[in-house]
C-alpha positions in Angstrom: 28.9 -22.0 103.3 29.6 -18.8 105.4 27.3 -16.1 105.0 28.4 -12.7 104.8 27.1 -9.5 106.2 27.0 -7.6 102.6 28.9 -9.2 100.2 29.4 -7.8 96.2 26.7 -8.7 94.2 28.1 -9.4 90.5 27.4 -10.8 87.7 28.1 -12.1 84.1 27.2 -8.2 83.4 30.0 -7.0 85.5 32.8 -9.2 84.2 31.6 -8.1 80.7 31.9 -4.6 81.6 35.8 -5.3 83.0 36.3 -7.2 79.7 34.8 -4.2 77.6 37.0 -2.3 80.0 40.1 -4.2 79.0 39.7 -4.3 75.7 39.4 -0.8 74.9 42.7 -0.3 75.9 43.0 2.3 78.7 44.3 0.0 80.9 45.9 2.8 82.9 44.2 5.4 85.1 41.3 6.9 83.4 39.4 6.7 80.0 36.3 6.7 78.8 34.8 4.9 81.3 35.5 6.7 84.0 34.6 10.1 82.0 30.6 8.1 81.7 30.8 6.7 85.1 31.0 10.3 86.3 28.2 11.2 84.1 25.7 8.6 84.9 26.7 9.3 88.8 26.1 12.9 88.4 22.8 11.8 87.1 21.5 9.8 89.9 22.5 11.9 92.5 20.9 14.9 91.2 24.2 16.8 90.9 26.1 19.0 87.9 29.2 17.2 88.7 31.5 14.3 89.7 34.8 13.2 90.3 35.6 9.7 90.2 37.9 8.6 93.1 39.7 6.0 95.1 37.8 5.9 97.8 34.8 7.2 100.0 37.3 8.8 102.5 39.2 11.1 99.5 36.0 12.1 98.5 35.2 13.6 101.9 39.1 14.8 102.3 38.6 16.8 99.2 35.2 18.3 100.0 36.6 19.8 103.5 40.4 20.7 101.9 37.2 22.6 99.1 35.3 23.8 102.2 38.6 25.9 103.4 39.0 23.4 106.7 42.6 23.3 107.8 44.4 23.6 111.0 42.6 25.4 114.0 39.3 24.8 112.7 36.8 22.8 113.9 34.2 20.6 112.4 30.9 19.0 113.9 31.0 15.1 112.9 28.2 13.0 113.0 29.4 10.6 116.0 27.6 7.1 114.9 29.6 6.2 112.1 32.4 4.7 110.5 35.7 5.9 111.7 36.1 7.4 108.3 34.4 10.6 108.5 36.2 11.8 111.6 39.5 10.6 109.9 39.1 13.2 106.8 38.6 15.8 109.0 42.5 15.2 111.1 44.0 14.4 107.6 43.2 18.6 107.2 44.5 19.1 110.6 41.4 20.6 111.9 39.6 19.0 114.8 36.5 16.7 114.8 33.3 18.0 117.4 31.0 15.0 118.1 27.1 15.0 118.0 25.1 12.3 119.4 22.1 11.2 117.0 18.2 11.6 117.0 15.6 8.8 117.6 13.4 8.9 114.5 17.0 8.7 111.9 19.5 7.6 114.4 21.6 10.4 112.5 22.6 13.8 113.6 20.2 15.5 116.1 18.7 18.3 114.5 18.9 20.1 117.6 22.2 19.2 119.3 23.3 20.8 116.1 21.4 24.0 116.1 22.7 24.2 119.9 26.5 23.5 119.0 26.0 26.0 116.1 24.4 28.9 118.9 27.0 28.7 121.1 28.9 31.8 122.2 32.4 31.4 121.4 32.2 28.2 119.8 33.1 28.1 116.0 32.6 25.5 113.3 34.5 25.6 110.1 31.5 22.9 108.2 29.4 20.3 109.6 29.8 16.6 108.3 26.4 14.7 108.6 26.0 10.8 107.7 23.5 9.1 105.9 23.4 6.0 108.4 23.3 2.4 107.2 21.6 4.0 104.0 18.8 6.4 105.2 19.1 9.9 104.9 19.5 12.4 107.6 16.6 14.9 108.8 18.4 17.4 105.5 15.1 19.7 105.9 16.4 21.0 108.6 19.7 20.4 108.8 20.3 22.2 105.8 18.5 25.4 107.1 20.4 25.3 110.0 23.5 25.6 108.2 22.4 28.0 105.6 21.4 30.3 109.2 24.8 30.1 110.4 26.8 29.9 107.4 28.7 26.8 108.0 29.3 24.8 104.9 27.4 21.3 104.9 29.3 18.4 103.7 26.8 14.7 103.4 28.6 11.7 103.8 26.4 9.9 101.4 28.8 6.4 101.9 25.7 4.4 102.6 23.0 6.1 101.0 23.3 5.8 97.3 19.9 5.0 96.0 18.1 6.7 99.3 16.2 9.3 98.7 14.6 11.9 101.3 11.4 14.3 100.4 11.8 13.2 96.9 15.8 14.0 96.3 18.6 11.2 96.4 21.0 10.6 98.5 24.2 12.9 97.6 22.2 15.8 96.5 22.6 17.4 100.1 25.0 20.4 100.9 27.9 22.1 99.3 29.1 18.5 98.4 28.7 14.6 99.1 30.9 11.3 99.4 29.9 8.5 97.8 31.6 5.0 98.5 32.3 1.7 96.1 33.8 -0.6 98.8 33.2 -4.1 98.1 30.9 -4.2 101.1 28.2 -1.3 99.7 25.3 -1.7 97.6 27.1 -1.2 94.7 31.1 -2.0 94.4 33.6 -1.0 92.2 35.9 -3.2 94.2 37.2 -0.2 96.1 36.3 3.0 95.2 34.7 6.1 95.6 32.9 9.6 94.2 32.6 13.3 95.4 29.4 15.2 93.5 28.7 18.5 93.4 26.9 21.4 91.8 30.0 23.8 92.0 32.5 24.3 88.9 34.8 25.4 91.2 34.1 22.8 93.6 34.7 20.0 91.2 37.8 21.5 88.7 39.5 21.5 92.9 38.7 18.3 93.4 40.5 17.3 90.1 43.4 19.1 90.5 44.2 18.0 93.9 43.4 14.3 93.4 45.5 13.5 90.3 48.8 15.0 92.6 48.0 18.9 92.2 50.2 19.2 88.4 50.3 22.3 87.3 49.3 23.2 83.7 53.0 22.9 82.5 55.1 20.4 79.7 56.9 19.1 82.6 55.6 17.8 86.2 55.5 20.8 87.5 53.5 21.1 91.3 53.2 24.3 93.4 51.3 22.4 95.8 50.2 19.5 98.0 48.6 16.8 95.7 47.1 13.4 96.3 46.9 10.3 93.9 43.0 9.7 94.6 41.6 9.0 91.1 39.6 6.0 89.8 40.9 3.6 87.4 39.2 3.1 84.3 38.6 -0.8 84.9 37.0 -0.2 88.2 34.6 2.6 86.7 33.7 0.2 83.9 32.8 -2.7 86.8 31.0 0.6 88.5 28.9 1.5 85.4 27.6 -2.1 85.5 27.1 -1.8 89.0 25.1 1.4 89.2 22.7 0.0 86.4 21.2 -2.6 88.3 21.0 -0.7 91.8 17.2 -0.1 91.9 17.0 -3.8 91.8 19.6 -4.2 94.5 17.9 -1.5 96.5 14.6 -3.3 95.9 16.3 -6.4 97.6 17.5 -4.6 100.5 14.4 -3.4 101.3 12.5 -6.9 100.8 15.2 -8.4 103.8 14.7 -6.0 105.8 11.1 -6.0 105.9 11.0 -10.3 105.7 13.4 -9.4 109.4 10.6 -7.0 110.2 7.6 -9.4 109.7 9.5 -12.5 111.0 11.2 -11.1 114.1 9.3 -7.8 115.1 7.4 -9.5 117.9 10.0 -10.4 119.5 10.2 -9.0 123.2 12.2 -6.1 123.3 13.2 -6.3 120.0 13.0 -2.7 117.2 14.2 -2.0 114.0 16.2 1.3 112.9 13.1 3.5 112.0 12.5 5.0 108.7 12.7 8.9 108.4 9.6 10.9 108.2 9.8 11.8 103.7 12.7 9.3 103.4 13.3 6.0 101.2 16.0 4.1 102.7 18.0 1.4 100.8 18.4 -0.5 104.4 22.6 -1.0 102.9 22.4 -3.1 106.6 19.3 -4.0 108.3 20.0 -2.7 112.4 18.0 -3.7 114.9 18.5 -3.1 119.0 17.6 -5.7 121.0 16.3 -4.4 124.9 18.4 -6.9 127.3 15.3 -6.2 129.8 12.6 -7.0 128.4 14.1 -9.7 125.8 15.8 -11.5 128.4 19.4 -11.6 126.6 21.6 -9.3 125.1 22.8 -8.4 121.5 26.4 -10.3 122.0 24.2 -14.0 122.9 22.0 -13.4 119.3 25.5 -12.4 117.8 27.7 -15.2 118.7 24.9 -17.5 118.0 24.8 -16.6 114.3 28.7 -16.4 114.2 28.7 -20.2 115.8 26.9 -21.0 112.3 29.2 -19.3 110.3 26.5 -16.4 110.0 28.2 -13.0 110.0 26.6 -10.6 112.4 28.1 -6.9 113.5 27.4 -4.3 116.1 26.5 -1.4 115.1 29.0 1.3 114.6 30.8 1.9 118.0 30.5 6.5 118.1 33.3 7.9 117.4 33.4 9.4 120.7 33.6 6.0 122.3 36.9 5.3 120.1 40.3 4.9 122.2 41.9 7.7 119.7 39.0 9.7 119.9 38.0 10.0 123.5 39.2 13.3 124.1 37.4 14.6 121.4 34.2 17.0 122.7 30.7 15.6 122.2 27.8 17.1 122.4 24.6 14.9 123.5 25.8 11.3 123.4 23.1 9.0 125.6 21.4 7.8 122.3 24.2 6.7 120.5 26.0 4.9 123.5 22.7 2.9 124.1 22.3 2.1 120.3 26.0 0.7 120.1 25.4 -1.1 123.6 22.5 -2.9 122.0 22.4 -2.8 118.3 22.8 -5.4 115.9 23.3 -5.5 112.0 22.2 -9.0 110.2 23.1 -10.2 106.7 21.8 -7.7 104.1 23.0 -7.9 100.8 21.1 -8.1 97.7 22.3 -12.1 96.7 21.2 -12.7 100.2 18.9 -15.7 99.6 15.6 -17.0 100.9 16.9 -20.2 102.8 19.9 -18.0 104.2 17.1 -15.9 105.3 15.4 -18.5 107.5 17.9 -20.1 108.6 19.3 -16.5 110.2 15.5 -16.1 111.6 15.3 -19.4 112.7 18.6 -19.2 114.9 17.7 -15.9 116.8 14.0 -17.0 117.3 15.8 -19.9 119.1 18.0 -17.9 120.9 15.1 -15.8 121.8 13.0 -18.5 123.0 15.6 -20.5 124.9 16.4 -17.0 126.7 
Protein backbone atom coordinates (compact mmCIF):
# COMPACT_ATOMS: atom_id res chain seq x y z
CA UNK A 1 0.00 0.00 0.00
CA UNK A 2 1.36 3.48 -1.09
CA UNK A 3 2.28 5.70 1.55
CA UNK A 4 1.48 9.18 1.34
CA UNK A 5 3.34 12.25 2.28
CA UNK A 6 0.40 13.72 4.74
CA UNK A 7 -2.73 12.15 4.12
CA UNK A 8 -6.29 13.16 6.08
CA UNK A 9 -6.45 11.60 9.23
CA UNK A 10 -10.38 10.74 9.94
CA UNK A 11 -12.35 8.98 11.77
CA UNK A 12 -15.70 7.44 12.80
CA UNK A 13 -15.86 10.98 14.73
CA UNK A 14 -15.62 12.85 11.59
CA UNK A 15 -18.21 10.97 9.54
CA UNK A 16 -20.50 11.50 12.55
CA UNK A 17 -19.94 15.14 12.57
CA UNK A 18 -20.87 15.16 8.46
CA UNK A 19 -23.85 13.02 9.41
CA UNK A 20 -24.89 15.49 12.38
CA UNK A 21 -24.08 18.03 9.70
CA UNK A 22 -26.62 16.49 7.29
CA UNK A 23 -29.18 15.97 9.33
CA UNK A 24 -29.64 19.27 10.73
CA UNK A 25 -30.62 20.45 7.62
CA UNK A 26 -28.48 23.31 6.28
CA UNK A 27 -27.33 21.50 3.57
CA UNK A 28 -26.48 24.81 1.78
CA UNK A 29 -23.82 27.29 2.52
CA UNK A 30 -23.59 28.11 6.05
CA UNK A 31 -25.42 27.27 9.39
CA UNK A 32 -24.78 26.62 12.64
CA UNK A 33 -21.82 24.86 12.19
CA UNK A 34 -19.96 27.00 10.45
CA UNK A 35 -21.08 29.98 12.97
CA UNK A 36 -19.20 27.34 16.07
CA UNK A 37 -16.43 26.42 13.76
CA UNK A 38 -15.55 30.10 13.61
CA UNK A 39 -15.90 30.26 17.34
CA UNK A 40 -13.81 27.43 18.42
CA UNK A 41 -11.13 28.67 15.62
CA UNK A 42 -11.13 32.08 17.04
CA UNK A 43 -10.43 30.29 20.31
CA UNK A 44 -7.29 28.47 19.46
CA UNK A 45 -5.73 30.96 17.62
CA UNK A 46 -5.95 33.54 20.21
CA UNK A 47 -8.05 35.91 18.05
CA UNK A 48 -11.59 37.97 18.55
CA UNK A 49 -12.66 36.85 15.19
CA UNK A 50 -13.02 34.50 12.24
CA UNK A 51 -14.37 33.95 8.94
CA UNK A 52 -14.76 30.65 7.69
CA UNK A 53 -13.61 30.27 3.97
CA UNK A 54 -12.89 28.24 0.96
CA UNK A 55 -9.64 28.19 1.03
CA UNK A 56 -6.17 29.20 2.64
CA UNK A 57 -5.49 31.43 -0.47
CA UNK A 58 -9.05 33.61 0.02
CA UNK A 59 -8.12 33.96 3.39
CA UNK A 60 -4.82 35.76 2.48
CA UNK A 61 -6.65 37.59 -0.65
CA UNK A 62 -8.95 39.17 1.72
CA UNK A 63 -6.39 40.09 4.42
CA UNK A 64 -4.27 42.20 1.72
CA UNK A 65 -7.66 43.54 -0.37
CA UNK A 66 -8.26 44.60 4.10
CA UNK A 67 -4.64 45.78 4.27
CA UNK A 68 -5.54 48.48 1.29
CA UNK A 69 -2.95 46.49 -1.24
CA UNK A 70 -4.02 47.06 -4.82
CA UNK A 71 -2.32 48.08 -7.99
CA UNK A 72 1.16 49.80 -7.75
CA UNK A 73 1.92 48.60 -4.50
CA UNK A 74 4.25 46.35 -3.45
CA UNK A 75 4.48 43.57 -0.94
CA UNK A 76 7.53 41.64 0.60
CA UNK A 77 6.65 37.75 0.37
CA UNK A 78 8.32 35.25 2.19
CA UNK A 79 10.13 33.44 -0.92
CA UNK A 80 10.29 29.60 0.51
CA UNK A 81 6.80 28.76 0.16
CA UNK A 82 3.97 27.50 -1.62
CA UNK A 83 3.13 29.35 -4.69
CA UNK A 84 0.09 30.50 -2.86
CA UNK A 85 1.21 33.36 -0.97
CA UNK A 86 2.80 35.17 -3.90
CA UNK A 87 -0.51 34.42 -5.90
CA UNK A 88 -2.84 36.53 -3.42
CA UNK A 89 -0.76 39.25 -3.67
CA UNK A 90 -1.11 39.51 -8.15
CA UNK A 91 -4.85 38.53 -7.63
CA UNK A 92 -4.78 42.52 -5.92
CA UNK A 93 -2.71 43.64 -8.76
CA UNK A 94 0.10 44.69 -6.56
CA UNK A 95 3.55 43.19 -7.01
CA UNK A 96 5.18 40.44 -4.89
CA UNK A 97 9.16 41.44 -3.42
CA UNK A 98 11.05 38.24 -2.44
CA UNK A 99 13.02 37.64 0.78
CA UNK A 100 15.31 34.80 1.16
CA UNK A 101 14.97 32.95 4.67
CA UNK A 102 17.14 32.75 7.97
CA UNK A 103 19.04 29.59 9.22
CA UNK A 104 17.69 29.04 12.66
CA UNK A 105 13.55 29.09 11.08
CA UNK A 106 14.24 28.70 7.47
CA UNK A 107 11.50 31.56 7.41
CA UNK A 108 11.89 35.26 6.60
CA UNK A 109 15.20 36.77 7.56
CA UNK A 110 14.69 39.10 10.24
CA UNK A 111 17.25 41.27 8.71
CA UNK A 112 16.83 41.12 4.91
CA UNK A 113 13.58 42.48 6.05
CA UNK A 114 14.53 45.29 8.24
CA UNK A 115 17.06 46.15 5.17
CA UNK A 116 14.20 45.99 2.35
CA UNK A 117 12.01 47.95 4.90
CA UNK A 118 15.24 50.92 5.25
CA UNK A 119 15.63 51.40 1.87
CA UNK A 120 15.53 54.87 0.35
CA UNK A 121 12.92 54.87 -2.19
CA UNK A 122 11.74 51.56 -1.84
CA UNK A 123 8.02 51.19 -0.54
CA UNK A 124 6.08 48.27 0.88
CA UNK A 125 2.38 48.31 1.04
CA UNK A 126 2.37 45.00 3.96
CA UNK A 127 4.71 42.23 4.42
CA UNK A 128 3.53 38.51 4.09
CA UNK A 129 5.59 36.13 6.37
CA UNK A 130 5.08 32.19 6.43
CA UNK A 131 4.95 29.85 9.11
CA UNK A 132 7.05 27.09 7.19
CA UNK A 133 6.20 23.47 7.20
CA UNK A 134 4.44 24.39 10.64
CA UNK A 135 6.91 26.37 12.75
CA UNK A 136 6.51 29.89 13.34
CA UNK A 137 8.57 32.63 12.13
CA UNK A 138 11.08 34.77 14.30
CA UNK A 139 7.40 37.16 15.13
CA UNK A 140 9.50 38.98 18.05
CA UNK A 141 11.08 40.68 15.79
CA UNK A 142 9.39 40.63 12.89
CA UNK A 143 6.60 42.16 14.34
CA UNK A 144 8.56 45.17 15.69
CA UNK A 145 9.96 45.73 12.62
CA UNK A 146 6.76 46.29 11.10
CA UNK A 147 5.22 48.20 13.81
CA UNK A 148 8.74 50.67 13.14
CA UNK A 149 7.88 51.22 9.75
CA UNK A 150 4.27 51.00 9.62
CA UNK A 151 3.76 48.32 7.19
CA UNK A 152 0.86 46.15 7.87
CA UNK A 153 1.90 42.42 8.75
CA UNK A 154 -0.13 39.66 7.31
CA UNK A 155 1.03 35.66 8.84
CA UNK A 156 0.40 33.00 6.47
CA UNK A 157 -0.43 30.63 9.26
CA UNK A 158 -1.26 27.61 6.37
CA UNK A 159 0.99 25.28 8.12
CA UNK A 160 1.12 26.26 11.58
CA UNK A 161 -2.12 25.67 13.26
CA UNK A 162 -1.33 24.17 16.49
CA UNK A 163 2.39 25.91 16.61
CA UNK A 164 2.96 28.14 18.95
CA UNK A 165 5.98 30.71 19.45
CA UNK A 166 6.93 32.42 23.01
CA UNK A 167 3.79 30.99 24.35
CA UNK A 168 1.11 32.44 21.51
CA UNK A 169 -0.34 30.14 18.62
CA UNK A 170 0.08 30.17 15.42
CA UNK A 171 -2.35 32.76 13.71
CA UNK A 172 -2.29 35.17 16.49
CA UNK A 173 0.58 37.26 14.54
CA UNK A 174 -0.10 40.64 12.68
CA UNK A 175 -3.02 42.58 11.53
CA UNK A 176 -4.44 39.22 10.37
CA UNK A 177 -3.62 35.37 9.57
CA UNK A 178 -4.54 32.53 6.94
CA UNK A 179 -5.35 29.42 8.02
CA UNK A 180 -5.69 26.34 5.61
CA UNK A 181 -8.03 22.97 5.62
CA UNK A 182 -6.63 21.23 2.54
CA UNK A 183 -6.86 17.59 2.73
CA UNK A 184 -3.01 17.47 2.98
CA UNK A 185 -2.82 19.80 6.50
CA UNK A 186 -2.87 18.63 9.93
CA UNK A 187 -6.38 19.11 10.13
CA UNK A 188 -8.72 18.93 6.85
CA UNK A 189 -12.02 20.09 6.16
CA UNK A 190 -11.58 18.51 2.80
CA UNK A 191 -10.68 21.84 1.30
CA UNK A 192 -11.01 24.78 3.16
CA UNK A 193 -9.74 27.56 4.81
CA UNK A 194 -10.02 30.62 7.74
CA UNK A 195 -8.83 34.35 8.04
CA UNK A 196 -8.72 35.40 12.07
CA UNK A 197 -8.46 38.56 13.33
CA UNK A 198 -8.82 40.93 16.26
CA UNK A 199 -10.28 43.81 14.04
CA UNK A 200 -14.29 44.40 13.77
CA UNK A 201 -13.59 46.05 10.85
CA UNK A 202 -11.25 43.65 9.62
CA UNK A 203 -13.57 40.79 9.92
CA UNK A 204 -17.33 42.47 9.02
CA UNK A 205 -14.79 43.22 5.36
CA UNK A 206 -13.85 40.01 5.13
CA UNK A 207 -17.60 38.95 5.16
CA UNK A 208 -18.89 41.16 2.98
CA UNK A 209 -16.48 40.65 0.28
CA UNK A 210 -16.44 36.78 0.46
CA UNK A 211 -20.20 35.99 0.27
CA UNK A 212 -20.08 38.23 -3.40
CA UNK A 213 -20.00 41.93 -1.80
CA UNK A 214 -24.41 42.13 -1.50
CA UNK A 215 -25.36 45.08 -0.39
CA UNK A 216 -27.85 45.39 2.55
CA UNK A 217 -30.88 45.57 0.06
CA UNK A 218 -34.32 43.11 -0.64
CA UNK A 219 -32.90 42.50 -3.88
CA UNK A 220 -29.15 41.40 -4.96
CA UNK A 221 -27.98 44.51 -5.06
CA UNK A 222 -23.78 44.89 -5.38
CA UNK A 223 -21.78 48.21 -5.62
CA UNK A 224 -18.79 46.29 -5.79
CA UNK A 225 -16.32 43.49 -6.58
CA UNK A 226 -17.40 40.30 -4.54
CA UNK A 227 -16.03 36.79 -4.28
CA UNK A 228 -17.86 33.50 -3.46
CA UNK A 229 -15.18 32.38 -0.80
CA UNK A 230 -17.37 31.09 2.15
CA UNK A 231 -17.29 27.65 3.92
CA UNK A 232 -20.08 25.21 3.64
CA UNK A 233 -21.72 24.15 6.57
CA UNK A 234 -20.85 20.23 6.00
CA UNK A 235 -17.18 21.00 5.64
CA UNK A 236 -17.15 23.20 9.03
CA UNK A 237 -19.05 20.38 10.77
CA UNK A 238 -16.10 17.66 9.34
CA UNK A 239 -13.69 20.84 10.61
CA UNK A 240 -15.15 21.07 14.20
CA UNK A 241 -14.29 17.27 14.47
CA UNK A 242 -11.11 17.87 13.07
CA UNK A 243 -9.82 20.71 15.20
CA UNK A 244 -10.82 18.63 18.41
CA UNK A 245 -8.47 16.11 18.18
CA UNK A 246 -5.43 18.29 16.76
CA UNK A 247 -3.30 18.30 19.96
CA UNK A 248 -3.27 14.66 19.45
CA UNK A 249 -2.36 14.92 15.74
CA UNK A 250 0.21 17.57 16.66
CA UNK A 251 1.52 15.22 19.35
CA UNK A 252 2.00 12.59 16.41
CA UNK A 253 3.80 14.91 14.23
CA UNK A 254 6.18 15.68 16.58
CA UNK A 255 6.82 11.88 17.72
CA UNK A 256 7.77 11.15 13.60
CA UNK A 257 9.70 13.69 13.40
CA UNK A 258 11.81 13.12 16.36
CA UNK A 259 11.71 8.79 15.65
CA UNK A 260 13.52 10.49 11.85
CA UNK A 261 15.73 12.51 14.23
CA UNK A 262 16.92 9.57 16.50
CA UNK A 263 16.98 7.03 13.64
CA UNK A 264 18.59 9.02 10.83
CA UNK A 265 20.55 12.07 12.52
CA UNK A 266 23.86 10.36 12.26
CA UNK A 267 23.79 10.14 9.08
CA UNK A 268 26.77 11.96 7.24
CA UNK A 269 25.79 15.12 6.08
CA UNK A 270 22.45 14.72 7.03
CA UNK A 271 20.22 17.93 9.28
CA UNK A 272 16.87 18.41 10.17
CA UNK A 273 14.79 21.89 9.80
CA UNK A 274 15.75 23.43 13.30
CA UNK A 275 13.32 24.39 15.86
CA UNK A 276 12.97 28.26 16.51
CA UNK A 277 14.45 29.67 19.63
CA UNK A 278 10.58 30.09 22.05
CA UNK A 279 8.73 28.08 19.32
CA UNK A 280 6.60 24.72 19.39
CA UNK A 281 6.43 23.39 15.98
CA UNK A 282 3.74 20.86 14.84
CA UNK A 283 6.55 19.49 12.18
CA UNK A 284 3.00 19.55 9.40
CA UNK A 285 6.16 17.86 7.25
CA UNK A 286 9.27 16.67 8.70
CA UNK A 287 12.38 18.43 6.18
CA UNK A 288 15.60 17.46 6.26
CA UNK A 289 18.70 18.61 3.79
CA UNK A 290 20.91 16.07 2.91
CA UNK A 291 24.85 17.58 2.11
CA UNK A 292 25.75 15.72 -1.30
CA UNK A 293 29.46 16.19 -0.02
CA UNK A 294 29.81 14.81 2.79
CA UNK A 295 26.78 12.19 2.46
CA UNK A 296 28.10 10.93 -0.67
CA UNK A 297 24.66 11.26 -2.67
CA UNK A 298 22.14 13.68 -3.26
CA UNK A 299 18.53 14.37 -2.11
CA UNK A 300 16.95 13.14 -5.76
CA UNK A 301 18.89 9.20 -5.10
CA UNK A 302 17.06 9.09 -1.27
CA UNK A 303 13.94 10.42 -3.12
CA UNK A 304 13.44 8.15 -5.98
CA UNK A 305 14.49 5.33 -3.77
CA UNK A 306 11.39 5.81 -1.54
CA UNK A 307 9.22 6.62 -4.64
CA UNK A 308 10.52 3.13 -6.26
CA UNK A 309 8.64 1.59 -3.03
CA UNK A 310 5.65 3.44 -3.53
CA UNK A 311 6.88 5.82 -0.57
CA UNK A 312 5.89 9.48 -1.30
CA UNK A 313 8.77 11.82 -0.74
CA UNK A 314 8.85 15.77 -1.92
CA UNK A 315 11.38 18.54 -2.18
CA UNK A 316 11.05 21.05 -0.40
CA UNK A 317 9.23 24.14 -1.63
CA UNK A 318 11.10 25.30 -4.75
CA UNK A 319 11.38 29.83 -3.69
CA UNK A 320 9.22 31.62 -5.42
CA UNK A 321 11.92 33.39 -7.00
CA UNK A 322 13.19 30.24 -8.60
CA UNK A 323 9.52 29.93 -10.32
CA UNK A 324 9.42 30.33 -14.31
CA UNK A 325 6.44 32.98 -13.69
CA UNK A 326 8.17 34.49 -11.02
CA UNK A 327 11.72 35.03 -12.14
CA UNK A 328 11.55 38.52 -12.72
CA UNK A 329 10.27 39.23 -9.61
CA UNK A 330 13.11 41.19 -7.24
CA UNK A 331 14.61 39.24 -4.35
CA UNK A 332 16.35 40.28 -1.75
CA UNK A 333 19.02 37.65 -0.10
CA UNK A 334 18.37 34.34 -1.76
CA UNK A 335 21.63 31.92 -1.12
CA UNK A 336 19.90 30.07 1.76
CA UNK A 337 16.77 29.25 0.24
CA UNK A 338 18.34 28.08 -3.22
CA UNK A 339 20.64 25.73 -1.19
CA UNK A 340 17.63 24.41 0.96
CA UNK A 341 15.49 23.62 -2.23
CA UNK A 342 18.76 22.18 -3.94
CA UNK A 343 19.03 19.78 -1.11
CA UNK A 344 16.01 19.44 1.04
CA UNK A 345 13.77 16.67 1.45
CA UNK A 346 10.24 16.16 3.15
CA UNK A 347 9.37 12.45 4.31
CA UNK A 348 5.93 10.94 5.25
CA UNK A 349 4.46 12.90 8.16
CA UNK A 350 1.00 12.52 8.91
CA UNK A 351 -0.53 11.76 12.12
CA UNK A 352 -2.01 7.90 10.87
CA UNK A 353 1.50 7.48 9.75
CA UNK A 354 2.29 4.16 11.43
CA UNK A 355 5.23 2.48 13.19
CA UNK A 356 6.09 -0.24 10.44
CA UNK A 357 5.56 2.55 7.64
CA UNK A 358 8.09 4.29 9.72
CA UNK A 359 10.87 1.73 9.51
CA UNK A 360 10.45 0.65 6.49
CA UNK A 361 11.03 4.59 5.24
CA UNK A 362 14.21 4.49 7.64
CA UNK A 363 15.25 1.38 6.65
CA UNK A 364 15.30 2.40 2.74
CA UNK A 365 17.36 5.68 3.13
CA UNK A 366 19.79 4.05 5.68
CA UNK A 367 20.39 1.71 2.69
CA UNK A 368 20.66 4.24 0.29
CA UNK A 369 22.97 5.87 2.62
CA UNK A 370 25.09 3.07 3.14
CA UNK A 371 25.38 1.74 -0.38
CA UNK A 372 26.39 5.47 -1.37
Amino acid sequence: MRIYLSPPDVSDTERHALVRGFDSGWIAPLGPEVSAFESELAENTGRSRCIALSSGTAALHLALLDAGVGPGDRVLVQSLTFSASANAVMYTGAEPVFVDSEAGSWNMDPDLLAEALSSNGERYKAVMTVDLYGQCADYERIEAICAQHGVTLIEDAAEAIGATYRGKPGGSFGASAALSFNGNKIITTSGGGALVTNSETTADRALFLSTQARDDAPHYQHSELGYNYRMSNLLAALGRAQLAGLEAKVEKRRANNNYYRETLGDLPGVEFMPEIEGGRSTFWLTALTIDPDLAGLDRETVRLALVEREIEARPLWKPMHLQPFYSSNKMIGGGLSDRLFANGLCLPSGSNLTDTEREEIVGIVRNVAGAA
